[in-house]
Backbone as a printed PyTorch tensor [residue, N CA C, xyz], in Angstrom:
tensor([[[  6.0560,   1.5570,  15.3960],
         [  5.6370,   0.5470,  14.4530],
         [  6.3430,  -0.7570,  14.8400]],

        [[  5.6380,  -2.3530,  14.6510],
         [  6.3250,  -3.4460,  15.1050],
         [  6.7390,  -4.0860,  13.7740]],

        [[  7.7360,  -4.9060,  14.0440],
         [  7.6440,  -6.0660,  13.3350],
         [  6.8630,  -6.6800,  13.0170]],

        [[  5.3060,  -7.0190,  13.5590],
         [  4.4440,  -7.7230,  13.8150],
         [  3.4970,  -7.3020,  12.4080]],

        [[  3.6770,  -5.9380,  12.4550],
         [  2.6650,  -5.0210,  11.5160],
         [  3.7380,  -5.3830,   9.9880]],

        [[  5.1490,  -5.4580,  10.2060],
         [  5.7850,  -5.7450,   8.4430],
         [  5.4270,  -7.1960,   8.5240]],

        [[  5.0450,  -7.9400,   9.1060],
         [  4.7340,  -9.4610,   8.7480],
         [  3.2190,  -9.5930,   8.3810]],

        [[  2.2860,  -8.9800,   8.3680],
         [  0.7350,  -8.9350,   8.8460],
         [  1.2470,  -8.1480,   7.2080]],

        [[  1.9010,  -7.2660,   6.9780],
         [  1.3640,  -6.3270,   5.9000],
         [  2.2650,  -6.9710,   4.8230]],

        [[  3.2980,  -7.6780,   4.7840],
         [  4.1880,  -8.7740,   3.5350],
         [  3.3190, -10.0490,   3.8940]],

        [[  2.6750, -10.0840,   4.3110],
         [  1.8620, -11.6220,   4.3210],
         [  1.5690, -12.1590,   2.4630]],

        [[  1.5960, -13.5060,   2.3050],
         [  1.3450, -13.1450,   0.5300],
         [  0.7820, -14.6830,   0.3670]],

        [[ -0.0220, -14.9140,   0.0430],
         [ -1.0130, -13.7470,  -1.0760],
         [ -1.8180, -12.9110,  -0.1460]],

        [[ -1.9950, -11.6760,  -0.4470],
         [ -2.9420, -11.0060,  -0.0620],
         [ -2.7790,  -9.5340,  -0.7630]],

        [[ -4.8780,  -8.9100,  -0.6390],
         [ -4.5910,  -7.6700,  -1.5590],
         [ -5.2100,  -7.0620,  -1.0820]],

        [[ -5.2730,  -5.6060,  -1.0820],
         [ -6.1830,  -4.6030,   0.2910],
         [ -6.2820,  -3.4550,  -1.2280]],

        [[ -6.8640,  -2.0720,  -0.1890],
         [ -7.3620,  -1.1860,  -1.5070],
         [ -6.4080,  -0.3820,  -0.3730]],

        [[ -5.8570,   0.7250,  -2.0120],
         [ -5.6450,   1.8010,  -1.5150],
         [ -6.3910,   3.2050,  -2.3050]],

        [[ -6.5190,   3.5230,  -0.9020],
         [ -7.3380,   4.9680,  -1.3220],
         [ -6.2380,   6.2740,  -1.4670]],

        [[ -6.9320,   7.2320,  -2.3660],
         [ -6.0220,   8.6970,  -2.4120],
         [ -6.9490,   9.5310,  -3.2850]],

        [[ -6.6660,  10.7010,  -2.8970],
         [ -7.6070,  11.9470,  -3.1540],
         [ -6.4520,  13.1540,  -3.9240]],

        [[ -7.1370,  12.9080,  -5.5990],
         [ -6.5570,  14.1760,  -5.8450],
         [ -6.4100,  15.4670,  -5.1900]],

        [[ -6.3080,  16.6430,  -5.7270],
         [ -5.8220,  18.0690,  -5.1150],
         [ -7.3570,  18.8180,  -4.9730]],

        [[ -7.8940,  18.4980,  -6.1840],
         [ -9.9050,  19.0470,  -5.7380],
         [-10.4130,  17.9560,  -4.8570]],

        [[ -9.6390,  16.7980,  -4.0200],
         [-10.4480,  15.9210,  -3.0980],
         [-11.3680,  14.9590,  -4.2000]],

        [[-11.2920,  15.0570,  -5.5550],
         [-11.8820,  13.6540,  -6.0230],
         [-11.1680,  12.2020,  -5.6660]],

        [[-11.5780,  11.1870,  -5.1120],
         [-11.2180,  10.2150,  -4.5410],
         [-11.3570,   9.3560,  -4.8780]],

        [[-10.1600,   7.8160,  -5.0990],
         [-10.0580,   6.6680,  -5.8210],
         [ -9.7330,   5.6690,  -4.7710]],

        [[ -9.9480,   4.5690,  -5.2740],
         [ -9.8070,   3.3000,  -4.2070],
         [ -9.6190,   2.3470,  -5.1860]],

        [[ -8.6390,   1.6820,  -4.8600],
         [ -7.5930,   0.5060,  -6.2350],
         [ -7.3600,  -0.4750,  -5.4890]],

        [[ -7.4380,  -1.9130,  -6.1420],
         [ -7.1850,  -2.8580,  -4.9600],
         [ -5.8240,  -3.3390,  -5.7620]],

        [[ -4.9500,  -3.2890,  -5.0430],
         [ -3.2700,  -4.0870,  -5.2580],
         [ -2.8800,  -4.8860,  -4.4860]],

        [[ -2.1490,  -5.4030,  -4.6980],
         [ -1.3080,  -6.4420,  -4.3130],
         [ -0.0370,  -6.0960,  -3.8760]],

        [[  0.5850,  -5.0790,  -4.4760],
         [  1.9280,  -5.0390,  -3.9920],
         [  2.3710,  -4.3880,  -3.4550]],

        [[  1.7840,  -3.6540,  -2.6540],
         [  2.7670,  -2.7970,  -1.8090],
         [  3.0640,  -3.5040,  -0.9110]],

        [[  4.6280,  -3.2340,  -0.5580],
         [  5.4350,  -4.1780,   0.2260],
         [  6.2940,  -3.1590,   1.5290]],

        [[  6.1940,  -3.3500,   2.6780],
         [  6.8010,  -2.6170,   3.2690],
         [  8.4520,  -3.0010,   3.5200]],

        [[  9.1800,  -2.4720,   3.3670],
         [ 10.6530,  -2.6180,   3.5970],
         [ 11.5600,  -2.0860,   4.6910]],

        [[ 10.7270,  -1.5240,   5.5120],
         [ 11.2680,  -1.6300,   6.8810],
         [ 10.2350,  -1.0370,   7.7880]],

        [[  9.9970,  -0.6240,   9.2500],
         [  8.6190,  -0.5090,   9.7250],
         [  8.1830,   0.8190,  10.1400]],

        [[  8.6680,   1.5350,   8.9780],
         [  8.2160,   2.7680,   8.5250],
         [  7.7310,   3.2260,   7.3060]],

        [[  8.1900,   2.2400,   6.1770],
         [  8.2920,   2.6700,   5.0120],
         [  7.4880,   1.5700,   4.1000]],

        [[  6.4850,   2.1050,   3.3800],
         [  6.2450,   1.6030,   2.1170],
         [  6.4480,   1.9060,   0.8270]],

        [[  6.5910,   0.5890,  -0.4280],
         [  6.8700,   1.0140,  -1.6350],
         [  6.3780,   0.1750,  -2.4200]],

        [[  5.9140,   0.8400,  -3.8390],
         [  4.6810,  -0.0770,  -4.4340],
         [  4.8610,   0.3550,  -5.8740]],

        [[  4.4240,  -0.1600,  -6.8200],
         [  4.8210,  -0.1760,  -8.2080],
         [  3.4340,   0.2530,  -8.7040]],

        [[  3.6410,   1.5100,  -9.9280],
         [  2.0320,   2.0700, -10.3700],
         [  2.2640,   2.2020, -11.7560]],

        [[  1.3190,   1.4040, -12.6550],
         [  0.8700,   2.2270, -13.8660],
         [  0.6090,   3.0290, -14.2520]],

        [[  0.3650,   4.0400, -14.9420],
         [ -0.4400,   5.4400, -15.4090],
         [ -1.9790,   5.4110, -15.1060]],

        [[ -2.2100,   5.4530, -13.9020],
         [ -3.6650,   5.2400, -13.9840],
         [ -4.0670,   6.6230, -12.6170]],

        [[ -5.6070,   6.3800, -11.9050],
         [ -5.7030,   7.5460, -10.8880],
         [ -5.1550,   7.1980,  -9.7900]],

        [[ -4.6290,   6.6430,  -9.2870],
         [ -3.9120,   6.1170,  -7.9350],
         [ -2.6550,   7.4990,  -8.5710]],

        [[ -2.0900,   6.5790,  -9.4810],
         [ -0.3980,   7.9290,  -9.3550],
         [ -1.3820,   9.4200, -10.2760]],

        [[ -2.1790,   9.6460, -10.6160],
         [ -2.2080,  11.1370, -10.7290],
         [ -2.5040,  11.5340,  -9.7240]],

        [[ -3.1850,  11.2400,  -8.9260],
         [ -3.3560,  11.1670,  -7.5220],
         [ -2.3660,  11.5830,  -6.8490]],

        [[ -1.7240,  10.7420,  -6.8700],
         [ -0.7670,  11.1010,  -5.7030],
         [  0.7310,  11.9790,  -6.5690]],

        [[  0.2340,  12.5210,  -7.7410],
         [  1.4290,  13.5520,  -7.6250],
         [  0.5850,  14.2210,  -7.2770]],

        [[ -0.7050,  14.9390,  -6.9040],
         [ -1.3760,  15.9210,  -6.6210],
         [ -1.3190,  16.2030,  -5.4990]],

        [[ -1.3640,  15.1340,  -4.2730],
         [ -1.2040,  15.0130,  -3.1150],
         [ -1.2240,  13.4580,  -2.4560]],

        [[  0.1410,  13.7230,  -1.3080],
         [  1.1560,  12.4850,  -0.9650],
         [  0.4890,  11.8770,   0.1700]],

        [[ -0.7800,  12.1040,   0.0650],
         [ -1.6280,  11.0980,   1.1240],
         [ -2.8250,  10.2360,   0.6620]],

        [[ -2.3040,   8.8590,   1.5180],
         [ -2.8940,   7.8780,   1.2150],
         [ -3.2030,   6.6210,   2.2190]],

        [[ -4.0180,   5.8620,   2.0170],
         [ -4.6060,   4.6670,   3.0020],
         [ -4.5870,   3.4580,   2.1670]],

        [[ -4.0420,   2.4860,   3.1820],
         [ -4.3740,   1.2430,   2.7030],
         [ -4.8480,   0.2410,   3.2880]],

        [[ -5.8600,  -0.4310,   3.0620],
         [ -6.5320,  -1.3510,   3.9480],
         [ -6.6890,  -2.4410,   3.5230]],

        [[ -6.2510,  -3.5360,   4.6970],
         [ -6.0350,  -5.0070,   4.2920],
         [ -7.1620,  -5.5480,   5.2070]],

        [[ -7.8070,  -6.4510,   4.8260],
         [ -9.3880,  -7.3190,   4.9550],
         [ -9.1010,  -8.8980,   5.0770]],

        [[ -9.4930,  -9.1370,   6.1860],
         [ -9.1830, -10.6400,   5.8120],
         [-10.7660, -11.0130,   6.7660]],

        [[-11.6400, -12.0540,   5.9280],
         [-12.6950, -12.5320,   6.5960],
         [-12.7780, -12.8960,   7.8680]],

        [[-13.9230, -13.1860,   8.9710],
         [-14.1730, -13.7630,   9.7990],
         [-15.7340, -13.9610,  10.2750]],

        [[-15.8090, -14.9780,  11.1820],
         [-17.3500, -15.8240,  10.9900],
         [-18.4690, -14.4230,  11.3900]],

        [[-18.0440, -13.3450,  12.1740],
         [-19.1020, -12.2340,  12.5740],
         [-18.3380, -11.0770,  12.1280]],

        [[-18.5430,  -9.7830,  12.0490],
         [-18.2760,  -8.4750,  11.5480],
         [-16.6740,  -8.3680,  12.9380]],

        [[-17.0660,  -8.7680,  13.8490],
         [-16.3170,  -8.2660,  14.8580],
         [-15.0690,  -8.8800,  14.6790]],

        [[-15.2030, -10.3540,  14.2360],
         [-13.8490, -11.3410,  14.0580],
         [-13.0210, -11.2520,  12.7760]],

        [[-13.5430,  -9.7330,  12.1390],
         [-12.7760,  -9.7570,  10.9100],
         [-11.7480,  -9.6190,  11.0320]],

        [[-10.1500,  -9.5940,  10.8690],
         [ -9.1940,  -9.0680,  10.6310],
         [ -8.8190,  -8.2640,   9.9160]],

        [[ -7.5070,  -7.4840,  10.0830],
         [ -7.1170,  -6.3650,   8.9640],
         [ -6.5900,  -5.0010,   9.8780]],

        [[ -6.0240,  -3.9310,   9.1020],
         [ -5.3620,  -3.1510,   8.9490],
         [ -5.8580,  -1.9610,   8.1820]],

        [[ -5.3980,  -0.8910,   8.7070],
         [ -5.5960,   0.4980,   8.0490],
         [ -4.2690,   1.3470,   8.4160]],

        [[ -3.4480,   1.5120,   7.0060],
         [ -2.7660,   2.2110,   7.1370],
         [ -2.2820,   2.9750,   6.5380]],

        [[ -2.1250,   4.4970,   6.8400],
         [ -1.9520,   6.1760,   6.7940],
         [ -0.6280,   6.1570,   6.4460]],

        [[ -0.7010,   6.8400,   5.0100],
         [  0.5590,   7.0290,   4.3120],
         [  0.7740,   8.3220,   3.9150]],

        [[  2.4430,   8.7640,   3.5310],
         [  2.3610,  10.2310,   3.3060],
         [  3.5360,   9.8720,   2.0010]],

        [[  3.3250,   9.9650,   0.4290],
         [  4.6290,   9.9130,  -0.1670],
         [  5.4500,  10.3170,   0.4810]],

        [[  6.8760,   9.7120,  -0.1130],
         [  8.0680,  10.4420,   0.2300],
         [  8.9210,  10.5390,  -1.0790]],

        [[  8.4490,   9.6780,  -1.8130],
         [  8.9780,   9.4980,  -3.1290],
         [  8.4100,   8.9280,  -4.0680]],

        [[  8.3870,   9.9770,  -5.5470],
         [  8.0070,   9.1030,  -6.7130],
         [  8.7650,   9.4260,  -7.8060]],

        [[  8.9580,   8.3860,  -8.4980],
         [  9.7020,   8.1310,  -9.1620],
         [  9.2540,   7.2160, -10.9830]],

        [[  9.6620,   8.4390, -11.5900],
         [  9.0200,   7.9790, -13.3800],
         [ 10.6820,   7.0140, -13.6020]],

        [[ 11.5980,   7.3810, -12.9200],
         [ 12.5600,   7.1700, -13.8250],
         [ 13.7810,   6.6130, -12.2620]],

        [[ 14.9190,   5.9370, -12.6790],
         [ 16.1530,   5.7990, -11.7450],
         [ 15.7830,   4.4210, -10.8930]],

        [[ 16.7040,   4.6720, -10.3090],
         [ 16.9360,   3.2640,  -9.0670],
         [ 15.7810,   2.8950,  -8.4520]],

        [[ 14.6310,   3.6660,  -7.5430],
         [ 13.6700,   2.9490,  -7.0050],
         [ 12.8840,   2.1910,  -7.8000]],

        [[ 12.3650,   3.1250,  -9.2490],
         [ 11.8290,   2.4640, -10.3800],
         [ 12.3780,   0.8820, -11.2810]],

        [[ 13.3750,   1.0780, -11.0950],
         [ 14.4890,   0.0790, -11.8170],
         [ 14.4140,  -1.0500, -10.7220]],

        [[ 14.8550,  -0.5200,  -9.7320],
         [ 14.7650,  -1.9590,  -8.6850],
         [ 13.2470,  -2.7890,  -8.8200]],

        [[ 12.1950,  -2.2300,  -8.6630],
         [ 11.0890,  -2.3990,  -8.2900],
         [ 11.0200,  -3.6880,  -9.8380]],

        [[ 10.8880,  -2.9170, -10.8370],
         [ 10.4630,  -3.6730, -12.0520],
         [ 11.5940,  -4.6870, -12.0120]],

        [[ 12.6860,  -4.8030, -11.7090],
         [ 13.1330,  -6.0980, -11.5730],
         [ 13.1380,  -6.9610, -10.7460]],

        [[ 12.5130,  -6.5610,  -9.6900],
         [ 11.6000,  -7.6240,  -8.4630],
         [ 10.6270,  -8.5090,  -9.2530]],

        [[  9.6790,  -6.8660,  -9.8780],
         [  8.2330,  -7.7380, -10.4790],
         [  8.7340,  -8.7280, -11.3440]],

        [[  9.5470,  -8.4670, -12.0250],
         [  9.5920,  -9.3150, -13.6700],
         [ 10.3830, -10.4150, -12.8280]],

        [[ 10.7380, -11.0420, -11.9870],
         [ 11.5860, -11.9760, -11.1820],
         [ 10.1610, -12.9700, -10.9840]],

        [[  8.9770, -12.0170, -10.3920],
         [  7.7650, -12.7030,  -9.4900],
         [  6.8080, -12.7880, -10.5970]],

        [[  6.6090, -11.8410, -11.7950],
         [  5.3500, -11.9300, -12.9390],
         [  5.7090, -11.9650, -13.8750]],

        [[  6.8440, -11.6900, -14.2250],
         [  7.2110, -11.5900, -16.0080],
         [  7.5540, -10.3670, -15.6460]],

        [[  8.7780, -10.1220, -17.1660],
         [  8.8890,  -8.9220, -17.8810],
         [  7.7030,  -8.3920, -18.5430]],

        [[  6.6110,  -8.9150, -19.3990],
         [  5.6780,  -8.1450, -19.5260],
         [  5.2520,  -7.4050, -18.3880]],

        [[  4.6960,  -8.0510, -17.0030],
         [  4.3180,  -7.6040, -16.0620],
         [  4.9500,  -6.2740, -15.7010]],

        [[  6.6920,  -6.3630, -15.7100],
         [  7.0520,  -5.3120, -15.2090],
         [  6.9840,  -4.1570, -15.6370]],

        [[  6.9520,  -4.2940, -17.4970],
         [  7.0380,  -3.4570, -18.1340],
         [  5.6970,  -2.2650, -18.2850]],

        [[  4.6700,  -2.7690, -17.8200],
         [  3.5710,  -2.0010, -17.4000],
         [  3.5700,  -1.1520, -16.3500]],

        [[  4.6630,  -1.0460, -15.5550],
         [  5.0980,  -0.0840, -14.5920],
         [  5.6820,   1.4340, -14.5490]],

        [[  5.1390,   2.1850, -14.7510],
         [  5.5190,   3.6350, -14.9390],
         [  5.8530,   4.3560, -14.2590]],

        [[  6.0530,   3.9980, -12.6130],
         [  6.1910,   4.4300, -11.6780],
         [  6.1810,   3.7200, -10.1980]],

        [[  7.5160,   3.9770,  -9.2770],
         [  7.6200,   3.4620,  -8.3150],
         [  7.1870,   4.8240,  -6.8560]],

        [[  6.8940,   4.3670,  -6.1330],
         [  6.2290,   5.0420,  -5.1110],
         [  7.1630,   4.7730,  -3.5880]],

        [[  7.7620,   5.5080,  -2.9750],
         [  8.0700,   5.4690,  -1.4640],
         [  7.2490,   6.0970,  -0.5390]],

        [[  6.3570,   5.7500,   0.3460],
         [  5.4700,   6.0450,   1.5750],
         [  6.1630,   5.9620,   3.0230]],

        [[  5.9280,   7.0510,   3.7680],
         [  6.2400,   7.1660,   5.2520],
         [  4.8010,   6.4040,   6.1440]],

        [[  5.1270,   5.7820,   6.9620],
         [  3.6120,   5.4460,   7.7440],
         [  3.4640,   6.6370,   8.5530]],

        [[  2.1560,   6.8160,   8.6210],
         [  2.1350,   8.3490,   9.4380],
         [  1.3730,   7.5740,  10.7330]],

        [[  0.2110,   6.6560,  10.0300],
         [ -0.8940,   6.3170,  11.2220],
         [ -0.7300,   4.6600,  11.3540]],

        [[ -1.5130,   4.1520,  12.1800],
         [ -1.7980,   2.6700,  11.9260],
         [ -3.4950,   2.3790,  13.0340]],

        [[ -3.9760,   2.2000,  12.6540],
         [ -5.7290,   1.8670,  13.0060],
         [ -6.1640,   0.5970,  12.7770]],

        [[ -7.0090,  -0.0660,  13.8450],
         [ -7.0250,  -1.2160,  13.0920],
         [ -8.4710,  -1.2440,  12.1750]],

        [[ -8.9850,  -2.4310,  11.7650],
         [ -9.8960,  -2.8630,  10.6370],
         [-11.3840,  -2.3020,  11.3640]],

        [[-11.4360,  -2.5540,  12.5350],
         [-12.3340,  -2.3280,  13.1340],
         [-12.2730,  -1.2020,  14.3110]],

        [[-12.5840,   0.1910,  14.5410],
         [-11.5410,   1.0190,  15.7240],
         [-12.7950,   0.7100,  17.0200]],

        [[-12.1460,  -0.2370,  18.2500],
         [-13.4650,  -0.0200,  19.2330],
         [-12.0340,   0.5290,  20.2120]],

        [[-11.4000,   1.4080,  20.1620],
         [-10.9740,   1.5870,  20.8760],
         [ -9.4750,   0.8070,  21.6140]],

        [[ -9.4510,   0.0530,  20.2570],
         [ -8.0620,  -1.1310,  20.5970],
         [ -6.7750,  -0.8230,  19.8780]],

        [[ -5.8420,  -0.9360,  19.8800],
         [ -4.6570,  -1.3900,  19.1060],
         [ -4.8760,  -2.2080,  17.6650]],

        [[ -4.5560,  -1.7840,  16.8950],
         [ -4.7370,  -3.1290,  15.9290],
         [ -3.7930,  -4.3960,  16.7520]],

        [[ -2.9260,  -4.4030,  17.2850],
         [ -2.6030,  -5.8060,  17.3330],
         [ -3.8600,  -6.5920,  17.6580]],

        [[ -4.9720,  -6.5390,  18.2660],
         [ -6.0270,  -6.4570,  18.6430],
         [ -7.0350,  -7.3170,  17.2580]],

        [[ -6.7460,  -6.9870,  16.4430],
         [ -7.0300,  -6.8860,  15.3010],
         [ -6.8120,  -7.6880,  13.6580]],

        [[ -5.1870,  -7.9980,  14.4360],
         [ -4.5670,  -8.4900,  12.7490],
         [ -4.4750, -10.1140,  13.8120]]])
């Protein structure tokens, strides 16, 4: 994993979807904003009570894909990237840190809508478009 890919994926503003498939394979796609990678293995992202985290206590795999326009299909930019939990958290330090980031960047209301903090391993990285390239290729 590069540096190149934690700058392309903390870029801000920007918001991509992440997908995840409960344990019967029913499947959700959520568009966020915050998952933030914190070093170039690891992601971590702040969740409400909604299907993204029932989701993923069911099972710790997940995708996220970042989109950024361009003038033909081919010149689009973006990212696809393969996640495996490593950690979730209702309660303690990852949770606690996280909501006092948000409430720093959105408000304490904001943060307080947070029920859960999330740690991700990168497993894959693909780019937006696969012809056979690198994403650097790509972002």
């Amino acid at each position: 994993m590069s540096s190149k890919l934690m700058e392309y994926f903390n870029k801000s503003p920007r918001i991509g979807t992440l997908s995840t498939a409960g344990k019967g394979g029913k499947v959700d796609s959520a568009v966020f904003g915050s998952p933030h990678m914190i070093d170039e293995k690891t992601v971590v992202m702040g969740l409400g009570k909604n299907r993204t985290l029932a989701n993923l206590q069911e099972n710790p795999y997940a995708v996220f894909l970042i989109m950024e326009p361009g003038e033909t299909i081919t010149d689009w930019k973006g990212v696809r990237v393969y996640l495996k939990r490593t950690d979730l958290a209702t309660s303690g330090p990852l949770l606690d840190g996280l909501k006092s980031q948000l409430a720093r960047v959105a408000g304490e209301a904001v943060a307080n809508m947070m029920d859960a903090a999330v740690k991700f391993e990168i497993i894959e990285i693909r780019p937006l478009i696969d012809m056979g390239q690198g994403w650097e290729q790509s972002v």
